[in-house]
N, C-alpha and C positions, 0 to 999 in steps of 0.2 A: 724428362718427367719432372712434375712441379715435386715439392717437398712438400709432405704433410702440413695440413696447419693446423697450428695452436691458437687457444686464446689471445697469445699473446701478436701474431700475425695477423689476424685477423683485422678488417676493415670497418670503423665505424659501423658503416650499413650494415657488413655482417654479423658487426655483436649486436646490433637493433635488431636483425634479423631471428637472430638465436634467442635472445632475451626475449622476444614475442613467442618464439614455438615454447620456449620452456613455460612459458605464461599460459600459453591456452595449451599446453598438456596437460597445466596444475587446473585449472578448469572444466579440462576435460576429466580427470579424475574427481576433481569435485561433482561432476554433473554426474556421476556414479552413486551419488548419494540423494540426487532430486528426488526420487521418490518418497523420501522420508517426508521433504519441503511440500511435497505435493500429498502427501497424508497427513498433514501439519492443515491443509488447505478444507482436504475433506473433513476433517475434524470440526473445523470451524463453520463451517458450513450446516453440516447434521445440526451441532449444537442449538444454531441461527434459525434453522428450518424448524425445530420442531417447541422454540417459543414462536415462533410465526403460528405453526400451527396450532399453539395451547392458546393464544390468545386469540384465534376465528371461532376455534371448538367452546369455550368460558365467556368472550364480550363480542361474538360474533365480526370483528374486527382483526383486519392484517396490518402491522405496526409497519413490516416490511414493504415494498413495495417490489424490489427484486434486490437479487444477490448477484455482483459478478467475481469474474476473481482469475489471476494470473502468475506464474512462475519468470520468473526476472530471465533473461538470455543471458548465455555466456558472456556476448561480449558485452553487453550493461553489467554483468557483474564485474568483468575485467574492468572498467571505465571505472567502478565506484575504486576498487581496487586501486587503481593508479590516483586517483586523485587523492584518497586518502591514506597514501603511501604504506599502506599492510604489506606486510609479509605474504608470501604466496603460500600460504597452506589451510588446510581442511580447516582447522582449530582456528587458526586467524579469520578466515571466514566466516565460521559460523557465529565469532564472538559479536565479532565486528561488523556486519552486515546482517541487521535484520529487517530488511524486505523483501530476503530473497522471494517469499511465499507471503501474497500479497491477495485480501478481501476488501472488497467495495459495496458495502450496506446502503440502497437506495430506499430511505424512509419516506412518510407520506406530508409526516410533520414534524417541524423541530423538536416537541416533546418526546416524541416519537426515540429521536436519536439516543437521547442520552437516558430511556426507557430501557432501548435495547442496550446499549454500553453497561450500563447497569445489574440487569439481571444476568449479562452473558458474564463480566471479569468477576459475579459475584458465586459463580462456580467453584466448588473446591478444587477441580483441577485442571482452573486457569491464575495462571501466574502475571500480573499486571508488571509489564516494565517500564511502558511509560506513558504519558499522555499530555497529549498537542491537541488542546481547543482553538482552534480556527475560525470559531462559532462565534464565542464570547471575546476574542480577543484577532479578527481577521489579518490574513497577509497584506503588506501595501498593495498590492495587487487588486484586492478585495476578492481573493477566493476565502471562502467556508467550507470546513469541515470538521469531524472532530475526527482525530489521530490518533490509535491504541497500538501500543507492541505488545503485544503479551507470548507467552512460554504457553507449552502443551505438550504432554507428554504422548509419546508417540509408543506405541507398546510393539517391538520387532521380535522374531522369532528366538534370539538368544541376549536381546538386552533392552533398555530403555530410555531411549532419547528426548530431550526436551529439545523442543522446532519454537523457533521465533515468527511470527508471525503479525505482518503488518495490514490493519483492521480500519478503513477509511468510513465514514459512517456521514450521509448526506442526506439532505430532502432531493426530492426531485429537482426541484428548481434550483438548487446548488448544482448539482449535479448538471445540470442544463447550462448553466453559463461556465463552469469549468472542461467540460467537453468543447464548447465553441470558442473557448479561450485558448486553450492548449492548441485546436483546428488553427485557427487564424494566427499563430505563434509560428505553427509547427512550417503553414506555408512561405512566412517570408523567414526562416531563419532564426527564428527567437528575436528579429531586430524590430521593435514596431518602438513608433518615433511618441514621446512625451504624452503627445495630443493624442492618440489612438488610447494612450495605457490609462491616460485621465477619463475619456470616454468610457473605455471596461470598465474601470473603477465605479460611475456611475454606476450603469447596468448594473454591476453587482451591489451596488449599496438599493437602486431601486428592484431588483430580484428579490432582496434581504427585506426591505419593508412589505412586501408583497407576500412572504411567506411566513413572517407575524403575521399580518392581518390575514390567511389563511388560518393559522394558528387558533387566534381568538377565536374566528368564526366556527371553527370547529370544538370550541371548548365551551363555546356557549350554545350550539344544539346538544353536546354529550349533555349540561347541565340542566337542558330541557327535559331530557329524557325520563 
């Protein structure tokens, strides 16, 4: 019969092996707490819904165009976790990752965006933690968007949780070319060669003049009016 083993017998593979289970145990016990993230989600949503609807019901106009929205997988949150060398616990988690609970604002118009960004962090209880305009200052890549963390308090049966929530806020046609960027990424690997990523760039710089001159066009019929 073998002898017990210890850490200290144990086999590279098998302490990779242990070091993984104890990793997605501490995951799995976080993902005990998703519902919080995911009423962090609904929170944001109601909020967004119902300036959507005060501005159809007042200027007969939807600023939104649609809402989507998504909770991060265990092991995406593992991935962030390792690369950003945290500690495995609830507390290091929530400090330190916040997309776990994750909104995508599809607007009609650039004004539009930071209309909505505006009235929504100017809520008493929303907590603004940070902001990445994407818009005004794009990635080399030439994606656009503008980028919100904000805090919400989550009201639970015996306490009071503030949820981090990460809040992506685009026109359509942002939206349009960062969906078929990420597509055409996702199928060769993330590897597209010089010439491919100067081409995107394009597209997005001409998608971007295309949705000012939307823009105007719409801001000189509202001045018609």
């Amino acid at each position: 019969m073998q002898g017990k083993k210890t850490l200290s017998t144990l086999s590279e593979e098998e302490l990779m092996l242990l070091q993984d289970y104890s990793w997605e145990s501490t995951i799995q016990n976080f993902m005990n707490h998703m519902q919080v993230y995911n009423a962090g989600i609904k929170e944001i949503k109601t909020k967004l819904e119902i300036l959507d609807e005060e501005f159809r019901t007042r200027y007969d106009y939807n600023p939104i165009h649609h809402i989507e929205s998504r909770l991060k997988s265990p092991k995406s949150i593992l991935g962030k976790i390792r690369a950003k060398g945290l500690s495995m616990t609830y507390e290091s988690i929530r400090e330190n990752i916040t997309d776990i609970a994750g909104v995508r604002v599809i607007c009609n118009y650039i004004d539009d965006i930071y209309r909505v960004a505006d009235l929504l962090i100017g809520q008493d209880d929303v907590q603004l933690v940070r902001v990445r305009d994407y818009i005004k200052t794009p990635k080399p890549s030439g994606y656009r968007s503008l980028h919100l963390i904000v805090k919400i308090p989550i009201f639970l049966a015996e306490s009071t949780e503030l949820v981090a929530v990460e809040i992506q806020i685009r026109t359509i046609a942002m939206d349009f070319w960062a969906s078929l960027e990420h597509k055409l990424k996702y199928k060769t690997g993330n590897i597209v060669s010089e010439e491919l990523r100067e081409r995107l760039k394009l597209c997005a710089d001409s998608i971007s003049s295309i949705d000012q001159e939307m823009q105007s066009i719409h801001t000189t019929l509202q001045q018609q009016q």
